[in-house]
C-alpha positions in Angstrom: 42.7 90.4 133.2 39.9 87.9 133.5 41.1 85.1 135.0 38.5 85.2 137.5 35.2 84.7 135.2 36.9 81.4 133.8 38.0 80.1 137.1 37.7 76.5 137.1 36.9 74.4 140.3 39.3 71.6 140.5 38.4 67.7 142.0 40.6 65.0 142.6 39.5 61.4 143.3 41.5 58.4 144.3 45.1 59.7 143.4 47.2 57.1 144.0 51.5 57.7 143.7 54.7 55.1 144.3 58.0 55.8 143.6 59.7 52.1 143.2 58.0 50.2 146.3 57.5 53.5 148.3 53.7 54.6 148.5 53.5 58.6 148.2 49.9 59.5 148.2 47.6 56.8 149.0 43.8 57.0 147.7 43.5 60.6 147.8 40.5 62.6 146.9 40.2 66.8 147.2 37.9 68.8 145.7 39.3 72.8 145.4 36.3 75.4 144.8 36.1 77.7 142.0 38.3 81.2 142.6 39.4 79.4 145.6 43.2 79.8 147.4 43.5 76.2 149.4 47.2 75.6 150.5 48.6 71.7 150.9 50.4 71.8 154.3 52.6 69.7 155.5 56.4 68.6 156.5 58.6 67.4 154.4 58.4 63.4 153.0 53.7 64.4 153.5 53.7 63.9 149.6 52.3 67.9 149.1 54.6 68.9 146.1 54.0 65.4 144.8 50.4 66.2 144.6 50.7 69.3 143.3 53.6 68.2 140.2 50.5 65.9 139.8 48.3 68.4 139.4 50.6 70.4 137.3 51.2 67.1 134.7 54.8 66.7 135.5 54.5 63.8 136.9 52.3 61.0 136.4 50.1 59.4 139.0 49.8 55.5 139.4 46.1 56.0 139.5 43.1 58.2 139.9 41.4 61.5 137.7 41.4 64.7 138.0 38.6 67.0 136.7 39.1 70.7 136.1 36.0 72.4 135.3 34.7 69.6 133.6 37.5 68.3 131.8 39.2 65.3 132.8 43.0 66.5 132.4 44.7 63.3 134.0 46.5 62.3 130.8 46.9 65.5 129.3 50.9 67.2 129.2 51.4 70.0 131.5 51.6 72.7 128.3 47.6 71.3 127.4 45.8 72.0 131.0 45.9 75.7 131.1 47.8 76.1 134.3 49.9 78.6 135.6 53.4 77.3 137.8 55.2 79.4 140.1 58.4 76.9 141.1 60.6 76.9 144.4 63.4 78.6 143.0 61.3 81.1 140.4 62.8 79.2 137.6 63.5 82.2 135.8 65.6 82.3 132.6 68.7 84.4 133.2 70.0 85.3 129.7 66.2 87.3 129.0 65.6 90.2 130.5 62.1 90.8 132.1 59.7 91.3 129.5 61.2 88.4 128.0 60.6 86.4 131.0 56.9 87.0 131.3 56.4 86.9 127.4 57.8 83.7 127.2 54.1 81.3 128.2 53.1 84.2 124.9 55.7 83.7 122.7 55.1 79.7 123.0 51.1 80.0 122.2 52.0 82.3 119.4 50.8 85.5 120.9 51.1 88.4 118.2 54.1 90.5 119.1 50.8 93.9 120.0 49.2 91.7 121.8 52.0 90.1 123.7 53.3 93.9 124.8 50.0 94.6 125.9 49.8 91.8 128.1 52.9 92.2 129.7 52.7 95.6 130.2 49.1 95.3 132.1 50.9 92.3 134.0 53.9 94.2 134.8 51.6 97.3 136.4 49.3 94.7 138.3 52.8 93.0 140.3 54.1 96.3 140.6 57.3 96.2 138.2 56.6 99.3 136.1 59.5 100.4 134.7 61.8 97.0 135.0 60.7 95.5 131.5 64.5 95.9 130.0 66.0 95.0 133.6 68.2 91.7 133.4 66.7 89.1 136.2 70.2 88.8 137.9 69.8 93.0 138.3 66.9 91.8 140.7 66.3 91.5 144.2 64.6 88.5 145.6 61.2 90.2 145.9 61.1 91.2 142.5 62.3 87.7 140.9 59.2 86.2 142.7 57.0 89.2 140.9 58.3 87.7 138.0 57.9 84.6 138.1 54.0 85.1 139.8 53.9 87.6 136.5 55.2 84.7 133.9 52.2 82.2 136.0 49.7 84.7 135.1 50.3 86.8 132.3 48.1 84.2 129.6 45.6 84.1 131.7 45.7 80.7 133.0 42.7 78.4 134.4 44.6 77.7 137.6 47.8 78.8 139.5 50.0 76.6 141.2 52.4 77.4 144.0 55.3 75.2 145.0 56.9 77.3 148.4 57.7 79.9 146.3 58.4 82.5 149.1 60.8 79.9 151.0 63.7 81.6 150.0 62.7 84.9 151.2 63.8 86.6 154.3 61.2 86.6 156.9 60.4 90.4 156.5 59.6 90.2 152.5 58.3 86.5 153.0 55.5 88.0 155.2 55.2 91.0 153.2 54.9 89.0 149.6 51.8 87.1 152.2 49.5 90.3 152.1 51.0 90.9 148.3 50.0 87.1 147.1 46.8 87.6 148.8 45.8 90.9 147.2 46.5 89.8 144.2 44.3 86.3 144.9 41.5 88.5 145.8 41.8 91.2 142.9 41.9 88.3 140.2 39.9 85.7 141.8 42.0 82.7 140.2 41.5 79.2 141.5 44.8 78.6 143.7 46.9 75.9 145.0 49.6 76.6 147.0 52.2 74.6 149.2 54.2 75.3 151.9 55.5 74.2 155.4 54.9 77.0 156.5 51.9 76.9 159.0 51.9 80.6 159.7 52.1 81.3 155.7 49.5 78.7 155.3 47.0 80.7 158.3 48.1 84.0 156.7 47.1 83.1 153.2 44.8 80.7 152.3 40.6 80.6 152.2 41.4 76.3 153.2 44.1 74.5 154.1 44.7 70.6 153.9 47.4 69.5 156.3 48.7 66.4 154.8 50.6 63.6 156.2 52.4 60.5 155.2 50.6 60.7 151.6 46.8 61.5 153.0 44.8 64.6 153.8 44.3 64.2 157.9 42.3 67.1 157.9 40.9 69.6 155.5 39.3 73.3 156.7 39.5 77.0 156.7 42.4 77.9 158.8 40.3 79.7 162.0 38.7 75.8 162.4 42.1 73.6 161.8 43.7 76.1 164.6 40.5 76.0 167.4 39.3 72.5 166.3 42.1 70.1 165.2 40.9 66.5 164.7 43.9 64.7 165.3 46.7 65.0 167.3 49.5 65.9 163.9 46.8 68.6 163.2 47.1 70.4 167.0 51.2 69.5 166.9 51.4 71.0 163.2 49.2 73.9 163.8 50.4 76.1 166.3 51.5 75.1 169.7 49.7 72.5 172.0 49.7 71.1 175.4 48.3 67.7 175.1 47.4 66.1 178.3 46.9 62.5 178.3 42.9 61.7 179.9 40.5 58.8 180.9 37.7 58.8 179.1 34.4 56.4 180.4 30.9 56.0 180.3 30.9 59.7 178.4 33.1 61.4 180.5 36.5 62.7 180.5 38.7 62.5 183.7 42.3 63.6 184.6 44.0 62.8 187.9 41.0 61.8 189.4 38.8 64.4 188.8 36.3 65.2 185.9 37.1 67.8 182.7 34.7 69.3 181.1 35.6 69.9 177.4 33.9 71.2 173.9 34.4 67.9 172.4 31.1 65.3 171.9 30.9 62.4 174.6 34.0 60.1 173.2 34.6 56.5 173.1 36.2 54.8 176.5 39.9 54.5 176.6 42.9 56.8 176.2 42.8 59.8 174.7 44.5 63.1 174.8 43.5 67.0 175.7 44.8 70.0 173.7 44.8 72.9 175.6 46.5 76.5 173.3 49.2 77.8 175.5 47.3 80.9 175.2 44.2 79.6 176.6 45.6 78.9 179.6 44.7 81.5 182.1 47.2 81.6 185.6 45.7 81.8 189.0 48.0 83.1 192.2 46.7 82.2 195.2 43.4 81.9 194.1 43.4 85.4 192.2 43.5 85.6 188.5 46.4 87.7 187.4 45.2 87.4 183.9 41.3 87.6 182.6 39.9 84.3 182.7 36.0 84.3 180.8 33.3 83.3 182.9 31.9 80.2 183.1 30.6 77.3 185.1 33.1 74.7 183.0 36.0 75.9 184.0 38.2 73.2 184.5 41.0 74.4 187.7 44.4 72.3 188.1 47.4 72.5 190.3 50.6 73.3 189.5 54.5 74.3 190.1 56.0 76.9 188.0 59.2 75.7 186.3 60.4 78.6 184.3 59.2 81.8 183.1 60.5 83.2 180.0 60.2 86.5 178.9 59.6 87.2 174.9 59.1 90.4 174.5 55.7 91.0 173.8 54.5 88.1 175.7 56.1 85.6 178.1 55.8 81.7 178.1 55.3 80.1 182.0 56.3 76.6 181.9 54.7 75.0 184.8 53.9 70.8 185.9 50.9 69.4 187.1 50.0 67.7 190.4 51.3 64.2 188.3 54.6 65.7 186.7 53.0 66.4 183.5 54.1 69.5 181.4 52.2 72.5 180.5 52.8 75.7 178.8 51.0 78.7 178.7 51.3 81.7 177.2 50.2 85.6 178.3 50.5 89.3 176.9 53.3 91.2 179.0 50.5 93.7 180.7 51.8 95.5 183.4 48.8 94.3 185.9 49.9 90.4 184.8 53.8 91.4 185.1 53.1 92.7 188.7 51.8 89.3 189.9 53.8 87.2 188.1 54.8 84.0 190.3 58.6 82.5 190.9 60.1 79.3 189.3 59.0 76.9 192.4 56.0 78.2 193.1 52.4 76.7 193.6 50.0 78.1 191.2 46.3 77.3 190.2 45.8 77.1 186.4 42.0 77.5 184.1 41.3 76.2 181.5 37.7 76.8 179.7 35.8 73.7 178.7 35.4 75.1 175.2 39.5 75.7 174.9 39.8 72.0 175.6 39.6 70.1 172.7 40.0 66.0 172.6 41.9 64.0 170.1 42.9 60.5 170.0 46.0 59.5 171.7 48.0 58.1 168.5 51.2 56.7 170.5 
């Protein structure tokens, strides 16, 4: 297949979307790269499938353009931009069989009935159906009817894929297995994709960029390793991942917590209120004074008292729920290593807790 020579780049200026009086996406611009795989994250009610049903032509935005490869496709029916749509529920139609299925995006561009066989065969091999052409769709399993429908997206070669959730109905097993699968497949072809989800893990797993979105805007948009050790905003570090955020002081360039000073990776910020996140997992635990687990060196340490409230085992790893000097709540979160397992403190019990100045990242306290 050659979608990947014709992949377009997409860009999106001043999309604007109400339904009645209610604003959905306010002002929003996004450019996506050609070949790229950028996933729209965000809860339900952030105006992400909005976007993309925008994108796709089925529905109609209140204002704004959108420019694929040149071409300005904001007025154009979805059947006239060249875009392949993978839906929520696979939108399959049951009364065809497979081939049928795929063929259909063929059958409605008039595809000769050799070429059309070809096609589907070479697109049946490359989602790993061989052999299921004459199988009805309700013979199928749920990892198969989403090869289908990815198959029916791609199989006339399409500028652009679009992705609404389509592994939400999925058990967790073959939802993270179709991940790698979707992936591959990205990688292999090299099609410009859009992808939504909820997902925050799905969205890490899959995508080259990811643009959380919230109530109708983009709060921040980056590759996945960035959003996670670098959120911007305090629904970026709550959405992605686990946080402790710790409210702070911060004056004339410094950052100060219960009377003493914190050293963190973030520039000098404004005075006033703000908040630090601190990863559960980048809290190390101290026992009188001795690190049970590895703590990098480091003059910027930042050292704070506390009371353990709970430890819960998970497994793999345990969580130690502990509050600070003030009453304040913090989590963190270890690897079950025999050596830290050995040492481990009480519920009750004074502890010392580090946290690295570059693990301690400052947002803005919204509330």
């Amino acid at each position: 297949m050659s979608i990947a020579r014709s992949a377009p780049p997409i860009n999106i200026r001043g999309i604007a979307k109400r339904f009645g009086s209610v604003p959905v996406l306010s002002d929003l611009d996004l450019d996506v790269a050609s070949g790229e795989f950028l996933t729209l994250l965000g809860p339900s009610g952030s105006g992400k499938t909005t976007l993309l049903m925008i994108l796709a032509g089925f529905v109609r935005a209140n204002a704004g353009s959108i420019d694929i490869g040149g071409e300005e496709v904001i007025t154009k029916p979805p059947h006239k931009r060249n875009i392949g749509m993978v839906f929520q529920n696979y939108a399959l139609f049951p009364h065809m069989n497979v081939f049928h299925n795929i063929a259909f995006p063929l059958k409605q561009r008039r595809t000769s009935a050799a070429e059309t066989a070809e096609r589907v065969e070479r697109v049946l091999d490359l989602v790993q159906l061989q052999g299921l052409a004459d199988r009805r769709v309700d013979q199928l399993s749920g990892g198969q009817r989403q090869r289908v429908a990815l198959a029916r997206a791609i199989v006339f070669e399409p500028r652009i894929v679009l992705m609404d959730e389509p592994l939400s109905a999925l058990d967790k097993g073959l939802r993270e297995h179709m991940q790698i699968e979707l992936r591959s497949l990205h990688r292999r072809l090299g099609m410009t994709t859009v992808y939504v989800t909820h997902d925050q893990r799905e969205a890490i797993t899959m995508s080259d960029r990811i643009a959380v979105m919230n109530k109708g805007r983009i709060e921040q948009l980056d590759q996945p390793e960035t959003l996670y050790a670098r959120p911007r905003t305090k629904f970026v570090a709550g959405f992605i991942g686990e946080s402790n955020f710790i409210p702070v002081e911060c004056r004339d360039g410094s950052v100060w917590y219960a009377g003493k000073k914190v050293h963190t990776a973030s520039p000098s910020p404004p005075s006033g209120r703000h908040l630090l996140v601190v990863r559960p997992e980048r809290v190390r635990l101290a026992v009188d004074a001795g690190l049970v687990a590895d703590a990098r060196p480091g003059a910027n340490a930042n050292i704070l008292d506390a009371t353990v409230r709970d430890i819960v085992y998970q497994g793999d790893s345990f969580i130690c729920y502990a509050n600070l000097a003030d009453g304040q709540q913090i989590a963190l979160r270890d690897y079950c290593r025999s050596d830290v397992l050995a040492r481990l403190p009480v519920a009750g019990q004074p502890v010392r807790l580090r946290v690295d100045a570059e693990d301690a990242i400052l947002v803005a306290d919204e509330t």
